[in-house]
BADRENNU-514640 format. One record per residue (C-alpha): z, y, x. Coordinates in pm, whole numbers, padded with zeros to 5 digits, always signed. Example, Ala and Ser with C-alpha at 12.3 -4.5 7.8 and 13.67 -1.06 7.14 Angstrom:
residues 2
+00780-00450+01230 +00714-00106+01367 
end
This chain:
residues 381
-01563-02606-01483 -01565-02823-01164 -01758-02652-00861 -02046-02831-00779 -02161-02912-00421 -02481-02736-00295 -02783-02912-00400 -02823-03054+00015 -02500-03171+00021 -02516-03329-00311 -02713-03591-00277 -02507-03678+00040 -02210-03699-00222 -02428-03906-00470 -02601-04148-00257 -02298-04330-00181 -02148-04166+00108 -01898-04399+00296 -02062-04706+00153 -02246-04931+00352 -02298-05155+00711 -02012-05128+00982 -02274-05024+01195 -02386-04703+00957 -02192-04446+01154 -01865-04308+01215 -01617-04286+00909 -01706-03957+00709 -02057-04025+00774 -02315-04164+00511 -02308-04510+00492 -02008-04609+00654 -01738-04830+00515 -01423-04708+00353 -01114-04812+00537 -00787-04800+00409 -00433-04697+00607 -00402-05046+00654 -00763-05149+00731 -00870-05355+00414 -01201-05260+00335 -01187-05399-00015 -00980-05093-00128 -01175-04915-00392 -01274-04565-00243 -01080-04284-00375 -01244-04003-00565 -01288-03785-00299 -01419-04001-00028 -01785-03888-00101 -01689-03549+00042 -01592-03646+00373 -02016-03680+00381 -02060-03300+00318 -01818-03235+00625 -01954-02995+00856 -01855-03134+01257 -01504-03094+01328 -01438-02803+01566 -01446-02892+01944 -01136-02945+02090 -01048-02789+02423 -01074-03043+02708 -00686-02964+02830 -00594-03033+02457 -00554-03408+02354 -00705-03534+02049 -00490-03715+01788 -00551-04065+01733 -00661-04110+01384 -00631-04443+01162 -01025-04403+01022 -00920-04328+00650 -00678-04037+00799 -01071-03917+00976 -01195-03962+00662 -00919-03746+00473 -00915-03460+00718 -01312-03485+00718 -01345-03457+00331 -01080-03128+00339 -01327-02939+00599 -01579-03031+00341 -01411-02841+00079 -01369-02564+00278 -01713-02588+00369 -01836-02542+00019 -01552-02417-00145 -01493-02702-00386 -01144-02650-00543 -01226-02942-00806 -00988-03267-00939 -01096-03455-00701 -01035-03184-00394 -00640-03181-00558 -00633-03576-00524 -00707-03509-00185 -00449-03287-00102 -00211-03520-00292 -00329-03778-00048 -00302-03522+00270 +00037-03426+00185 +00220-03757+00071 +00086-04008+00326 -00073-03781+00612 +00086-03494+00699 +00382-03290+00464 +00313-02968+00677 -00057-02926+00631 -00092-02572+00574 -00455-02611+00504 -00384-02868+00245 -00172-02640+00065 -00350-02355+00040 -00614-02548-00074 -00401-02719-00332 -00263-02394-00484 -00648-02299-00524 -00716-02579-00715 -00416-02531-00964 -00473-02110-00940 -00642-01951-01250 -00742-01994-01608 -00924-02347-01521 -00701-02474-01236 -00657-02853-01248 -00299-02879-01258 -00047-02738-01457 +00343-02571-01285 +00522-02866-01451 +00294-03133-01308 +00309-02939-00966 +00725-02878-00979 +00739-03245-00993 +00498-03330-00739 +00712-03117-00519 +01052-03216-00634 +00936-03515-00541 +00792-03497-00220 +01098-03290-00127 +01319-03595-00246 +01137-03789+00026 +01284-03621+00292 +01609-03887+00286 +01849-03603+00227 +01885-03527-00149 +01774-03242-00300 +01595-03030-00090 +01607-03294+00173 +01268-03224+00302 +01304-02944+00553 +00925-02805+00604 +00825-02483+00543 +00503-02533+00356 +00714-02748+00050 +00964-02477-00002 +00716-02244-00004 +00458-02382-00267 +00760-02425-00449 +00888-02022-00405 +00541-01943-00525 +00545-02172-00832 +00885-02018-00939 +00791-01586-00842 +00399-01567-00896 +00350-01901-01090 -00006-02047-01183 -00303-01882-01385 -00349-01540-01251 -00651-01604-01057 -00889-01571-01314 -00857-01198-01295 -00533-01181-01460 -00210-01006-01370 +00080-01299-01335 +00353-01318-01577 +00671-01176-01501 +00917-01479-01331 +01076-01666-01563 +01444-01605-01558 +01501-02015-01655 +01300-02119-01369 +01462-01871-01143 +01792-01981-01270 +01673-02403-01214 +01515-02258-00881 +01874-02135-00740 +02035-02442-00821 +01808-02637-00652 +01873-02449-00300 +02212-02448-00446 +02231-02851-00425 +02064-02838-00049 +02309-02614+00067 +02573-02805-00040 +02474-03087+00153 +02348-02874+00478 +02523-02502+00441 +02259-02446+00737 +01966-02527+00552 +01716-02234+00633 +01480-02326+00408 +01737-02311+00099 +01873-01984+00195 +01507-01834+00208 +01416-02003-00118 +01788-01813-00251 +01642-01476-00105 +01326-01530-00267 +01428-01579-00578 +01682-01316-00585 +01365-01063-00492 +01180-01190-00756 +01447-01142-01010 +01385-00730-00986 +01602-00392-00953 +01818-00595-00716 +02025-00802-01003 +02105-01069-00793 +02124-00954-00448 +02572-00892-00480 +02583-01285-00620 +02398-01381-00328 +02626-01153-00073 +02888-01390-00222 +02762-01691-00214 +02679-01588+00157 +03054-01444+00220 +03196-01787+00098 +03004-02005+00367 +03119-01776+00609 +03426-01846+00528 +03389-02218+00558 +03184-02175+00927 +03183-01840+01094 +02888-01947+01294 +02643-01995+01038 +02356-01794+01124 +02164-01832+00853 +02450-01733+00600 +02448-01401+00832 +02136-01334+00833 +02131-01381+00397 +02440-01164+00380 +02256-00928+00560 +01936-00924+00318 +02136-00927+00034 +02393-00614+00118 +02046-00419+00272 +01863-00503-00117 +02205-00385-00288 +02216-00087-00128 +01847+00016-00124 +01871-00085-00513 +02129+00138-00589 +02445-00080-00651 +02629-00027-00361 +02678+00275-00166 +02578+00347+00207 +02915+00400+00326 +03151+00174+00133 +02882-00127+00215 +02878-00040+00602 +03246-00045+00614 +03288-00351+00412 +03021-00544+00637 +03199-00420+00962 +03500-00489+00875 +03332-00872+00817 +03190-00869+01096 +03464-00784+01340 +03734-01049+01168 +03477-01271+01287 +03492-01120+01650 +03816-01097+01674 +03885-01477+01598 +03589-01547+01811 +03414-01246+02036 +03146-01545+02139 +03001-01534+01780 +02651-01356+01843 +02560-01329+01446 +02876-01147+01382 +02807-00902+01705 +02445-00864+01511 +02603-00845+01215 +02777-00494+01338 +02419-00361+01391 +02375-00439+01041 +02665-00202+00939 +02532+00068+01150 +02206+00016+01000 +02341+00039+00682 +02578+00373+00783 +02265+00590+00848 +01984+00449+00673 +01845+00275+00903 +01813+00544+01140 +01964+00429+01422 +02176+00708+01544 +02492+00495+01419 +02568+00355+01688 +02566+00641+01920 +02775+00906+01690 +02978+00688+01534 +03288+00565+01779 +03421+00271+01597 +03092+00030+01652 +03117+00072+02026 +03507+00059+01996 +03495-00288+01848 +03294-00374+02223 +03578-00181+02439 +03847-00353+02252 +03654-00724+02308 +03615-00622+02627 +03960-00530+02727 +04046-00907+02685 +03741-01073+02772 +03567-00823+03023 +03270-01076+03045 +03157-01121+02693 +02805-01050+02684 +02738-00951+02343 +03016-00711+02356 +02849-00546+02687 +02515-00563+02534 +02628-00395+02221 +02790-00126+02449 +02518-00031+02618 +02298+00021+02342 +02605+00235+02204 +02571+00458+02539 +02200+00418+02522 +02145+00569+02178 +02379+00795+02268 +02150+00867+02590 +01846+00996+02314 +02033+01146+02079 +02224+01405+02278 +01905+01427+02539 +01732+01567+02177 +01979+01822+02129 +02001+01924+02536 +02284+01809+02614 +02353+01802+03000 +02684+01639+03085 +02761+01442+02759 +02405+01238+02880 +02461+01199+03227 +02798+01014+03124 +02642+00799+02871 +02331+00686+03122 +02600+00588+03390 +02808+00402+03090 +02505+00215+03055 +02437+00194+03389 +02768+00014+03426 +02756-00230+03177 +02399-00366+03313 +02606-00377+03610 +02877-00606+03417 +02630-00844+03256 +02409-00941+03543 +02750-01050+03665 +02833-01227+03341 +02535-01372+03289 +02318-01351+03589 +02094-01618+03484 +01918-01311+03281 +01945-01034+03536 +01575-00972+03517 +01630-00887+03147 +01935-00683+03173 +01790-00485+03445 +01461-00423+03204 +01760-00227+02977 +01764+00031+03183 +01401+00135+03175 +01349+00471+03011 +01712+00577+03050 
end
């Protein structure tokens, strides 16, 4: 059943809104004109023009804030979405307007598609998740670069949710459980992008998304791989680091891997990477991730365990001004600094505060372009 607009705003919408002189008023206001992109008034009016009569003002804009400048059918676009926000509309005619929003307008309109998943959500939604998988295959294909070309947020995740939660729950129903063929189609999709662009963000999200969605963590060693084999090809991918990352953390929280043989494996990853380049600041994070991964997340890895800070002394001894390996140092002698402070230590803690004392010393020399924030380290020690 298509929402209806309340009775006042209704006969705006029926008594030929944007129809009329050019001197009836602003576009969006009864009784002006429609205007295409391109001027030409002759263009027939689209279906959801009569909303942008129902539009409550748009919201003031703040006077050290510059307006954007507007072609009047863009006005008359934006004006007809506050409309449907403004009664809640989530009809055919509110999803041609998205369509319009997001093809010709603007491809990162969050509003737009929130209010387009809305319209396709439930038992009566106006679209079905074929019709919508094309409509964003498509728009993604605009981007110029292939498959997945279209790097904006919003697109990738519309389509995320149309794989994991699908369409027709909101009419009180639970959603069905992901389909493992649309997963499967999903994953080659981000597959394609990051073949193209092995730094595609987006795509490696979309991967991680999927592989949650999948359940009891069946994926998450595939996509370690995956991960492990475009670190190979560039070290200094950071977003390839930051999936190898999720996807050891879900394995091991899932049961498949164990604590310790995961931490060592991801260390010893890590610090090949160091070694062949101690500059590489997603492989020095990427030891955190090991220690994170030794204890649980507890954080008392780093200051019992030698071999993390070891990896930063042995850096060090050939490059005694490599600021990751002094920052990961000092929060070795930091940690250490709580840990043995809980369990009274005396001497072992005054050593450890004066380690890290030392190596806030060492990177406001490396990198005094940051002193202020090295300094800040030493708070609370």
């Amino acid at each position: 059943m298509t929402p209806r607009l309340p009775p006042v705003l209704e006969a705006l919408a029926d008594g030929g809104a944007l129809s009329g002189s050019d001197d009836d008023g602003p576009p969006g206001s009864p009784g002006a004109d429609w205007v295409d992109e391109e001027g030409d008034r002759s263009t027939p009016s689209p279906p959801w023009a009569a909303l942008a009569a129902a539009a409550p003002p748009a919201p003031p804009i703040d006077g050290q804030v510059a307006s954007p400048a507007l072609s009047l059918a863009a006005a008359a676009a934006f004006a007809a979405l506050r409309a449907a926000l403004a009664t809640g509309e989530r009809s055919a005619r509110v999803h041609a307007l998205t369509t319009h929003i997001l093809t010709t307008l603007n491809a990162a309109d969050y509003t737009a598609w929130a209010v387009r998943w809305e319209c396709c959500a439930g038992t009566d939604g106006v679209s079905s998740p074929r019709a919508e998988a094309a409509f964003v295959d498509a728009l993604a294909a605009a981007g110029g670069a292939g498959a997945g070309g279209l790097k904006v947020y919003q697109v990738w995740r519309y389509r995320a949710r149309l794989a994991t939660e699908g369409l027709g729950a909101g009419g009180g129903g639970e959603p069905a459980p992901p389909d493992p063929a649309t997963l499967a189609r999903e994953r080659a999709f981000a597959g394609a992008a990051l073949a193209r662009d092995s730094k595609h963000y987006h795509a490696w999200a979309h991967r991680a998304a999927l592989a949650g969605a999948a359940g009891a963590g069946a994926w998450w060693p595939a996509e370690a791989d995956v991960a492990a084999a475009a670190l190979a090809e560039d070290p200094l991918n950071n977003s390839a680091w930051a999936h190898r990352a999720a996807a050891v953390g879900a394995a091991v929280r899932g049961g498949l891997l164990a604590p310790p043989s995961a931490a060592d494996a991801e260390f010893a990853l890590a610090a090949a990477a160091i070694r062949a380049d101690p500059a590489n600041e997603s492989a020095w994070a990427h030891v955190r991730c090991a220690a994170d991964i030794a204890d649980g997340g507890r954080g008392g890895s780093l200051a019992r365990d030698a071999h993390f800070a070891g990896l930063a002394v042995e850096v060090l001894a050939g490059h005694p001004g490599c600021v990751p390996a002094l920052v990961l140092l000092h929060e070795a002698h930091a940690a250490r600094v709580v840990v043995v402070s809980n369990g009274g230590g005396g001497e072992d803690v005054e050593a450890s505060r004066a380690a890290a004392a030392e190596c806030r010393r060492r990177l406001a020399a490396a990198d005094p372009g940051r002193a202020g924030l090295w300094a800040a380290l030493g708070k609370g020690l």
